[in-house]
MIROBA-878301 format. One line per 5 residues: their letters; for each residue x, y, z of N, C-alpha, C. Coordinates in Angstrom, 2 decimals. Example, Ala and Ser with C-alpha at 12.3 -4.5 7.8 and 13.67 -1.06 7.14 Angstrom:
BEGIN
AS> 13.19/-5.69/7.80/12.30/-4.50/7.80/13.20/-3.30/7.80 | 12.85/-2.25/7.08/13.67/-1.06/7.14/12.90/0.03/7.87
This chain:
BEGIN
XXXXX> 0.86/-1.18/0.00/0.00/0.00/0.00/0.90/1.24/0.00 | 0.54/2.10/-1.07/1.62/3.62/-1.09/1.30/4.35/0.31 | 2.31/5.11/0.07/2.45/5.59/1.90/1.08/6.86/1.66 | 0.54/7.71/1.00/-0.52/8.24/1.10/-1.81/7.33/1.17 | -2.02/6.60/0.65/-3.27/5.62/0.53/-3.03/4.88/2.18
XXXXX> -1.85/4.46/2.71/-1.86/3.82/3.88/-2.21/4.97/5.01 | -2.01/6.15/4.78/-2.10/7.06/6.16/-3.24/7.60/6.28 | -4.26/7.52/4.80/-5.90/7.50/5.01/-6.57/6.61/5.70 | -5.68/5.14/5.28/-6.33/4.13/5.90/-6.17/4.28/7.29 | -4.97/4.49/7.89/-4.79/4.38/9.18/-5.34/5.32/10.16
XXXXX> -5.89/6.39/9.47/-6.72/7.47/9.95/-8.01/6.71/10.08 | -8.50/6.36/8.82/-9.71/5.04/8.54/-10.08/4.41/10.17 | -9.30/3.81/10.31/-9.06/2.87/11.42/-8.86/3.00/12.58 | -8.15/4.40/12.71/-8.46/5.05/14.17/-9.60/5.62/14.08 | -10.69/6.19/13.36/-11.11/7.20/13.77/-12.91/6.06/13.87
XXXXX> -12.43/4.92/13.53/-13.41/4.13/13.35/-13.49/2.55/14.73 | -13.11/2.10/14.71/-12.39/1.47/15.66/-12.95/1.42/17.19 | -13.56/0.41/17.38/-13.77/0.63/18.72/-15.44/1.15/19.26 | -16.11/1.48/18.28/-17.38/2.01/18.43/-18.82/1.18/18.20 | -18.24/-0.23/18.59/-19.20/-0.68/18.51/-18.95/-1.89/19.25
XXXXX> -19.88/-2.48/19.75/-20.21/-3.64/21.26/-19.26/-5.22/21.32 | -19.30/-5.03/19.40/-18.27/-6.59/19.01/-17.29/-5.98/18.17 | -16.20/-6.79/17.83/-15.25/-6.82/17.26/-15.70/-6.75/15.46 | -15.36/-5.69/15.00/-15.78/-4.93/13.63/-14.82/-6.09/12.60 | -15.31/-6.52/11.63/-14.62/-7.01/10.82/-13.85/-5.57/9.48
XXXXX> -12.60/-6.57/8.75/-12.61/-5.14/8.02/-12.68/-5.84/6.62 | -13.15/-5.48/5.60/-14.23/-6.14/4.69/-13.26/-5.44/3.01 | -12.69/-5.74/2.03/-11.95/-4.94/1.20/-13.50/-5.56/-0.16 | -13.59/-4.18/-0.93/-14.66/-4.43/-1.91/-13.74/-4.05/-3.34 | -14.01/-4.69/-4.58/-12.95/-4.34/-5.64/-13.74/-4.56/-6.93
XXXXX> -13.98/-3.56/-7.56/-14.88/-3.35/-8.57/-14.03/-3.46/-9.66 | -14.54/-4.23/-11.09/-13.56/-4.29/-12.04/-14.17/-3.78/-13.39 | -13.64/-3.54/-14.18/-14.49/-2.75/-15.60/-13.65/-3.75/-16.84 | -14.08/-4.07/-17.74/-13.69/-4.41/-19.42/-13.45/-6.04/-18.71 | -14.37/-6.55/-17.86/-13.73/-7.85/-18.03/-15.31/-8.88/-17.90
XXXXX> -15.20/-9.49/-18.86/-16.72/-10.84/-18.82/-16.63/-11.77/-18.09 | -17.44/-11.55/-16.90/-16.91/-12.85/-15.83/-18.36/-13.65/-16.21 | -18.73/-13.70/-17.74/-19.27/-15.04/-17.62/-18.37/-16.14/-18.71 | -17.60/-15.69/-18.99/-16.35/-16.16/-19.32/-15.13/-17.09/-18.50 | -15.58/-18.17/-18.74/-15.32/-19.26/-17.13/-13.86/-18.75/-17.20
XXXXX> -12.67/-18.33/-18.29/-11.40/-18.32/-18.16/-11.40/-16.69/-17.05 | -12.54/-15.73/-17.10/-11.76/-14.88/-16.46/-12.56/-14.70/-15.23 | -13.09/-15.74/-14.42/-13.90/-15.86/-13.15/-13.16/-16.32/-12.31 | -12.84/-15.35/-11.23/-12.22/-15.57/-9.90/-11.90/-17.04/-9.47 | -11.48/-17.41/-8.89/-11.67/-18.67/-8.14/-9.94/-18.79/-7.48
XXXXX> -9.63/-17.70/-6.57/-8.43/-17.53/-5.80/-8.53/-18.04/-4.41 | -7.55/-18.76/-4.08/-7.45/-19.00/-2.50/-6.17/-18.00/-2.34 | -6.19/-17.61/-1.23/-5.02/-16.11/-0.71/-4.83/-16.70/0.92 | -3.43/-16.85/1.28/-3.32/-16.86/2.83/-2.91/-15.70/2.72 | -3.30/-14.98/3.72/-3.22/-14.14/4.60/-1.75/-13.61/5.41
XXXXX> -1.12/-12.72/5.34/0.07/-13.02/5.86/0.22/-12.60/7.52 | -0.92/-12.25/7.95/-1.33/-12.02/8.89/-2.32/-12.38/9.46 | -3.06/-13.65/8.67/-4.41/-14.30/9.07/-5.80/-12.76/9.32 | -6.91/-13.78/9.66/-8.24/-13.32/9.40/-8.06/-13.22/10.47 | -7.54/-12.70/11.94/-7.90/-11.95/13.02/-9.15/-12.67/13.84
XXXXX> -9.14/-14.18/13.19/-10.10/-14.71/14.29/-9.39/-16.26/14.41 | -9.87/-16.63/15.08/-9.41/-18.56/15.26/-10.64/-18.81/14.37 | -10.62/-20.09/13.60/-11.45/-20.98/13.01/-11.57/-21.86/13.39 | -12.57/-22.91/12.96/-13.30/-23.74/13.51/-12.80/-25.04/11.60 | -12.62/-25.55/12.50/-11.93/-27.05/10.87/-12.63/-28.29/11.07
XXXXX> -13.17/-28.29/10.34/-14.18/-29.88/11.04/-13.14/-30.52/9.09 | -13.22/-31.85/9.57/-12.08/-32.71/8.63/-13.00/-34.16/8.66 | -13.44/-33.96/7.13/-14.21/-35.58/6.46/-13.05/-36.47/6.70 | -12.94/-37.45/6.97/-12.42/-38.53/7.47/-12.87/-39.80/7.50 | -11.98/-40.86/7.10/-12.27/-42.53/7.93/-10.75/-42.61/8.28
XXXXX> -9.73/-42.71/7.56/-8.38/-42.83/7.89/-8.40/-42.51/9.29 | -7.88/-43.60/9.93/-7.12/-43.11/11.35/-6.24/-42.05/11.74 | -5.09/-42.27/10.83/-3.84/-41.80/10.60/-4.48/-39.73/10.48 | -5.18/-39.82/10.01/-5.62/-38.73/9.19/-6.37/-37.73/10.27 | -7.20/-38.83/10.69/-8.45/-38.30/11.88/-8.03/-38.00/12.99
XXXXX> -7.05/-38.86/13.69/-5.84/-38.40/14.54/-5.39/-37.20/14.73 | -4.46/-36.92/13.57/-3.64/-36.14/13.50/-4.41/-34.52/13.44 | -5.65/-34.85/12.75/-6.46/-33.37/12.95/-7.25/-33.54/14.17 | -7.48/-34.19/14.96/-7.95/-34.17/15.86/-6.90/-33.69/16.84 | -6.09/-33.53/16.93/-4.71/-33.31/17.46/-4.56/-32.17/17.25
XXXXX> -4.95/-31.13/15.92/-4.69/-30.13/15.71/-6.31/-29.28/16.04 | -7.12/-29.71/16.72/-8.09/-29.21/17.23/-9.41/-29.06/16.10 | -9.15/-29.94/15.44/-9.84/-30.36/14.26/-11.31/-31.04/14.63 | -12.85/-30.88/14.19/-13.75/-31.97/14.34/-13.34/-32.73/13.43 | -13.81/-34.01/13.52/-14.05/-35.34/12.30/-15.54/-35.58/12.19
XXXXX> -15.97/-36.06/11.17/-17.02/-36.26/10.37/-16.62/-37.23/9.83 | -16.96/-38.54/9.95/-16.72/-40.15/8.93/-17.96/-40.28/8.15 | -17.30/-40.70/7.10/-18.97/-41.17/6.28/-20.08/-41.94/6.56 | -19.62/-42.60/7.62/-21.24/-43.21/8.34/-21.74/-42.42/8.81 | -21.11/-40.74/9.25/-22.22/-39.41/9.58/-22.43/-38.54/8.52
XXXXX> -22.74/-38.91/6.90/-22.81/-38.14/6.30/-24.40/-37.88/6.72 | -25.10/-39.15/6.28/-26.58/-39.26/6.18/-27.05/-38.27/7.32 | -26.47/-38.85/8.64/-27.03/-37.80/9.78/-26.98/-36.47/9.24 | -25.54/-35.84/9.40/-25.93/-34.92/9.15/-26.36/-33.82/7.83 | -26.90/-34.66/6.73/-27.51/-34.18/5.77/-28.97/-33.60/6.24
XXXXX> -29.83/-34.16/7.32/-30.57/-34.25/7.66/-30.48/-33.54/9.16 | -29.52/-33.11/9.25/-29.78/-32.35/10.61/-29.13/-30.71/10.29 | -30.35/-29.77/10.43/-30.09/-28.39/10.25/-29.06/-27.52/11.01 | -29.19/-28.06/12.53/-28.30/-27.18/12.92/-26.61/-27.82/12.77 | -26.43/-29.16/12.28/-25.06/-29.44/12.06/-25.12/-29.27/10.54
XXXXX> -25.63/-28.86/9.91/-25.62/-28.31/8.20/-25.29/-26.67/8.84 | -25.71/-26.22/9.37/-25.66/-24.93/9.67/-23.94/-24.08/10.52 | -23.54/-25.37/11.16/-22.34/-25.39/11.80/-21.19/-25.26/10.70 | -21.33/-26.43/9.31/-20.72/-26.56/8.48/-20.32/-25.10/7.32 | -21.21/-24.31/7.53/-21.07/-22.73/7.21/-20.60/-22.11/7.79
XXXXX> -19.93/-22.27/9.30/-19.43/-21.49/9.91/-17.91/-21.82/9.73 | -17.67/-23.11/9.66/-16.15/-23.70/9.69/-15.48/-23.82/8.18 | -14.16/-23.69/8.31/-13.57/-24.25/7.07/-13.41/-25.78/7.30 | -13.39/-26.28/6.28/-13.61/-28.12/5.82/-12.37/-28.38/4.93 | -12.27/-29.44/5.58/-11.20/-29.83/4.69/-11.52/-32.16/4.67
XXXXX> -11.45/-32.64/3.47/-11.80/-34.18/3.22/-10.54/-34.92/2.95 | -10.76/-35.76/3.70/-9.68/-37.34/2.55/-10.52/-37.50/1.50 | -9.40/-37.42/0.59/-9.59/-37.25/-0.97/-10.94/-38.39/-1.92 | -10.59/-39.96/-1.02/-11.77/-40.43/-1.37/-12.84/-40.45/-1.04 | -12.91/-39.59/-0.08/-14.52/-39.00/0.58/-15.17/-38.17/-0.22
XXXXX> -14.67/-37.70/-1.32/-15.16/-36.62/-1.78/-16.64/-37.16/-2.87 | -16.77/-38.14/-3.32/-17.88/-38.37/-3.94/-18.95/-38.48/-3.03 | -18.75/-39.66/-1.98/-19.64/-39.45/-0.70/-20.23/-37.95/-0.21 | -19.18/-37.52/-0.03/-19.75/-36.09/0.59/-20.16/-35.02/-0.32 | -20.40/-35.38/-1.89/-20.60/-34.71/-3.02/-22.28/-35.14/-3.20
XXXXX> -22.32/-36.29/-2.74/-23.57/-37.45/-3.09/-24.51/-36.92/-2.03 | -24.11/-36.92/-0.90/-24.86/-36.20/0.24/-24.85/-35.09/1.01 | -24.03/-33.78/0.45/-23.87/-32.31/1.17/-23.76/-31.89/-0.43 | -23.40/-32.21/-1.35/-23.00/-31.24/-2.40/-24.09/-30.49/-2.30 | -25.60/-30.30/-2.43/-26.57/-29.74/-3.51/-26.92/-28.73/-2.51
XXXXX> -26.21/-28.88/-0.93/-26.10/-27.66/-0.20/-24.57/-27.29/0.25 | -23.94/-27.94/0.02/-22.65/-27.06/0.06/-21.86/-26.35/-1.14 | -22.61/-27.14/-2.26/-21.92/-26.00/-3.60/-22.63/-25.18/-3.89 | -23.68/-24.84/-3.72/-24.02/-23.48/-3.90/-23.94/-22.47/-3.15 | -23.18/-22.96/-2.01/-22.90/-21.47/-1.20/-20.93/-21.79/-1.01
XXXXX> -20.87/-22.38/-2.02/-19.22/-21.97/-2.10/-18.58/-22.88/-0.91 | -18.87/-23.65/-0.13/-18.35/-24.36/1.02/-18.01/-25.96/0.35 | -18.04/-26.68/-0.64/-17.48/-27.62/-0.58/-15.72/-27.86/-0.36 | -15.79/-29.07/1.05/-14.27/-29.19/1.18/-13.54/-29.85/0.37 | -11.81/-28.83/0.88/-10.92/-28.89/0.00/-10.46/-30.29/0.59
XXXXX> -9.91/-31.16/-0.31/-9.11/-32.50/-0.20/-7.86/-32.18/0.73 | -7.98/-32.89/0.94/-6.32/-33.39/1.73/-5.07/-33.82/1.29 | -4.35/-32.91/0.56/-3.57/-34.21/-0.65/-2.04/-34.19/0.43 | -1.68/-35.41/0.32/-0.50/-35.58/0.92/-1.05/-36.57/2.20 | -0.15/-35.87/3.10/-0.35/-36.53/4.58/0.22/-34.83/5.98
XXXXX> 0.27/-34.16/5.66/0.26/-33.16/5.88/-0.93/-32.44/6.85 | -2.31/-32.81/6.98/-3.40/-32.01/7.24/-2.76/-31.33/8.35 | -1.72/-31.32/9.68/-1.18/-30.22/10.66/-1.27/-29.08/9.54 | -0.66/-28.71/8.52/-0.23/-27.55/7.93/-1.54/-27.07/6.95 | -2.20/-27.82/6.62/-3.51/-27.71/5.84/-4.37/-26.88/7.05
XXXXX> -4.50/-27.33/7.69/-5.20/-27.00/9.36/-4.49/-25.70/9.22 | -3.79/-25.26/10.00/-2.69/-23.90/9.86/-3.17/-22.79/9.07 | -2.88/-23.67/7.22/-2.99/-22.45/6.78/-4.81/-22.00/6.40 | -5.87/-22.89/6.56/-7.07/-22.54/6.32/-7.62/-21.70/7.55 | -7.01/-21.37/8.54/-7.21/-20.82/9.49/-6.87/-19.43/8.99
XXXXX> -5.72/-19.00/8.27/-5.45/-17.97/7.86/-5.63/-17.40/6.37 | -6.28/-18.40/5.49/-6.76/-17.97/4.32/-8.25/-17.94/3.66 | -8.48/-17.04/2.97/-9.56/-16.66/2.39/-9.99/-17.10/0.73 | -10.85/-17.06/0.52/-11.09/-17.41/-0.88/-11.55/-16.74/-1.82 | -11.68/-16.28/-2.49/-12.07/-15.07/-4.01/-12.54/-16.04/-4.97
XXXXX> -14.12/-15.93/-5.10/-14.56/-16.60/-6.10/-15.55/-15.93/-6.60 | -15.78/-15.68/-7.69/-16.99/-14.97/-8.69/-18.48/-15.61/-8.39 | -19.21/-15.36/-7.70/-20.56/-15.59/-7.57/-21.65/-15.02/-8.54 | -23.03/-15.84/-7.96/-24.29/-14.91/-9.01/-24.34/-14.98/-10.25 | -24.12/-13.91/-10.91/-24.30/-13.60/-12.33/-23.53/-13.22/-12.51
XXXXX> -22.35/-13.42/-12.14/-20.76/-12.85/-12.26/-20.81/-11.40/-12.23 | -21.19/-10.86/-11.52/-21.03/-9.08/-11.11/-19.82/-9.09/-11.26 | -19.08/-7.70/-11.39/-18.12/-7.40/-11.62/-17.65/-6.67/-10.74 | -17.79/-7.07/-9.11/-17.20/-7.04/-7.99/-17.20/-8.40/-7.21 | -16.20/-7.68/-6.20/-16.29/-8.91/-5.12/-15.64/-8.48/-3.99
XXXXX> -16.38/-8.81/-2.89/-15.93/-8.87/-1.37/-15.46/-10.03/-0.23 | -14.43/-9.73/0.29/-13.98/-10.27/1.36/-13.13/-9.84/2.18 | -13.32/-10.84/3.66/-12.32/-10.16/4.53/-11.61/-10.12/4.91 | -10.42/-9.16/5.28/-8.78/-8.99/5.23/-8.80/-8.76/6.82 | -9.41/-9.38/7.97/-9.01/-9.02/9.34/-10.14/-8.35/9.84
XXXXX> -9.76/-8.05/10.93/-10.85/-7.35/12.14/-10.11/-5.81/12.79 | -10.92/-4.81/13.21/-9.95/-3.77/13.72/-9.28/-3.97/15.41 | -8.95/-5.03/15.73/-7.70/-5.23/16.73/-6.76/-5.29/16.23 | -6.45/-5.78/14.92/-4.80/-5.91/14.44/-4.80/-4.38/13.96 | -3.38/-4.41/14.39/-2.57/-3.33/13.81/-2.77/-2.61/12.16
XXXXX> -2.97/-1.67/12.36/-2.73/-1.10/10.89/-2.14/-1.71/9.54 | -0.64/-1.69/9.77/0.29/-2.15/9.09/0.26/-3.68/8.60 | -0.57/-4.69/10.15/-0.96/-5.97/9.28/-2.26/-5.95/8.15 | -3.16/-5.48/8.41/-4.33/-5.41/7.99/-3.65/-4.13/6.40 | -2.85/-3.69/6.49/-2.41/-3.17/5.07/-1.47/-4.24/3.87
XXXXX> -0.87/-5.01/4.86/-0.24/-5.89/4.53/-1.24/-7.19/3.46 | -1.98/-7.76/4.83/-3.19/-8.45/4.08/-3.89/-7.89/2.98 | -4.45/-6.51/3.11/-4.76/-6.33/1.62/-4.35/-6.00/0.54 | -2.56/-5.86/0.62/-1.89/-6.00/-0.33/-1.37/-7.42/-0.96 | -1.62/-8.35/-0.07/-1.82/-9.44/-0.70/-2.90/-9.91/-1.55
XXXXX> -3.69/-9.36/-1.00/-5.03/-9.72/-1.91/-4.88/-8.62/-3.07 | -4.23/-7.72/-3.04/-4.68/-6.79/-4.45/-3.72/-7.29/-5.64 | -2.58/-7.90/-5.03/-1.49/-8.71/-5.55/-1.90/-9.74/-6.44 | -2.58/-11.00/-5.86/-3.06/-12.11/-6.52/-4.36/-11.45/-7.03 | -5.13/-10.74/-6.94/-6.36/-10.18/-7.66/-5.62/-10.09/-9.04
XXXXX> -5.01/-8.83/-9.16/-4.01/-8.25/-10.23/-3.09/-8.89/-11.21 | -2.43/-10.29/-10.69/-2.00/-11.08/-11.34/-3.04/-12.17/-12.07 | -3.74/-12.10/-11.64/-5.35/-12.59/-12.19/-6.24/-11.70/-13.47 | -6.00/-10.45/-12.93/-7.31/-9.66/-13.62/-6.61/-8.68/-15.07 | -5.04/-8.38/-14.26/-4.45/-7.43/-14.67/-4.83/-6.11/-13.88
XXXXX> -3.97/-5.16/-13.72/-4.23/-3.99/-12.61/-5.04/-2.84/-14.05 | -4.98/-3.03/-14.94/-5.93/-1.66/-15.84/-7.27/-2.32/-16.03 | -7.85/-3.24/-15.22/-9.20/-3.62/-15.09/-9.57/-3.58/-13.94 | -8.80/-2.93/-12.99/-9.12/-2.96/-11.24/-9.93/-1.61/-11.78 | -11.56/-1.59/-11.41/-11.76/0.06/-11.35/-11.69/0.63/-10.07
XXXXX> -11.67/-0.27/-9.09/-12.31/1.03/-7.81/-11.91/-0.54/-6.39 | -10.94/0.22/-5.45/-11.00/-1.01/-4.22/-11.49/0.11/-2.82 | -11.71/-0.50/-2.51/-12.76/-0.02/-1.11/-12.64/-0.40/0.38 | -12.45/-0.09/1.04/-12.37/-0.99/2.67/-13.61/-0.58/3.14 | -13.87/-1.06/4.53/-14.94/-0.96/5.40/-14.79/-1.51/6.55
XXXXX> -15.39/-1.08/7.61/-15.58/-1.80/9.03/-17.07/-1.91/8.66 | -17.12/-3.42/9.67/-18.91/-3.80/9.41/-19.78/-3.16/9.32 | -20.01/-1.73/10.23/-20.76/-1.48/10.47/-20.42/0.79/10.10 | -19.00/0.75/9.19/-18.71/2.23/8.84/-18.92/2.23/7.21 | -18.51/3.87/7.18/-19.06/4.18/5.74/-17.89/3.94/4.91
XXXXX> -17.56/3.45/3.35/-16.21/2.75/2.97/-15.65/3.78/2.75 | -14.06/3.63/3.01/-12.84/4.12/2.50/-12.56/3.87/0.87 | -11.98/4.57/0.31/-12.15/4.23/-1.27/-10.34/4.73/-0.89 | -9.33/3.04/-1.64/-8.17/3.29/-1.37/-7.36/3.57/-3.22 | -8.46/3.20/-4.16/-8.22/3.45/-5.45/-9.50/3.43/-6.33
């Protein structure tokens, strides 16, 4: 972030900060011009860690039968879900409802199972879990805690929002994070189709940083 655009923000952020009962998320909005996002080659679909994480702990529930697997995320403070609980909880609202709150992550051959019985409500709101490839899930765990996803929804509008942190972190991280995201946006979109990026606290009026 250029040092004028960062010292609005950081004004942004003090002068906002703090005025309300919960912890304000901070929300970056990025409007784009000359580009057809019904054009599957130029529709979002970015995962971004965070280099400073989303300013909250997450919640990782991990499809599983592997021992080895279920273990080891259970270890990392992980739920498990085995496929003898798909059926249940296809059929139970408030653990369908839990599954929107957490990031997910599957062993790789679970994925038809859990396609067969959560897909027709977890792909349309963008939540189907990511596989497990390797043997790794400690670091899978890790980094979904700190990354976000950019994907073109709807009718492919030619914006999109998500969030880069909460106003307890520091300035400088929360500038950081959304220079990561304007980074991989840009290497994606190209920067002479960015028209307009925006910040916000949940509940303030947006900052316009370009």
């Amino acid at each position: 972030m250029e040092t004028e655009a960062f010292n609005k923000f950081n004004t942004f952020i003090e002068e906002n900060k703090g005025k309300r009962k919960f912890t304000q998320s901070i929300e970056l909005s990025m409007n784009f011009a000359n580009i057809d996002f019904n054009k599957q080659d130029n529709r979002l679909n970015l995962e971004i860690k965070l280099p400073n994480g989303r300013g909250k702990s997450s919640s990782i529930i991990v499809f599983a039968d592997d021992k080895t697997m279920s273990d080891k995320a259970a270890q990392n403070g992980a739920k498990i879900i085995q496929s003898k609980e798909l059926a249940t909880v296809a059929s139970d609202k408030a653990r369908l409802s839990e599954l929107l709150d957490c990031d997910l992550l599957a062993q790789p051959n679970m994925m038809p199972q859990i396609a067969k019985a959560l897909g027709q409500f977890l792909g349309p709101r963008g939540k189907m879990p990511k596989p497990v490839i390797g043997s790794d899930v400690s670091t899978l765990i890790s980094n979904a805690a700190k990354s976000i996803t950019l994907k073109s929804k709807g009718k492919y509008l030619p914006t999109i929002n998500c969030m880069v942190g909460n106003e307890k972190m520091a300035p400088a991280e929360l500038a950081a994070n959304i220079d990561e995201v304007l980074g991989s946006v840009t290497r994606k979109v190209g920067k002479q189709n960015i028209k307009s990026v925006y910040v916000k606290m949940t509940m303030s009026k947006p900052l316009r940083l370009i």
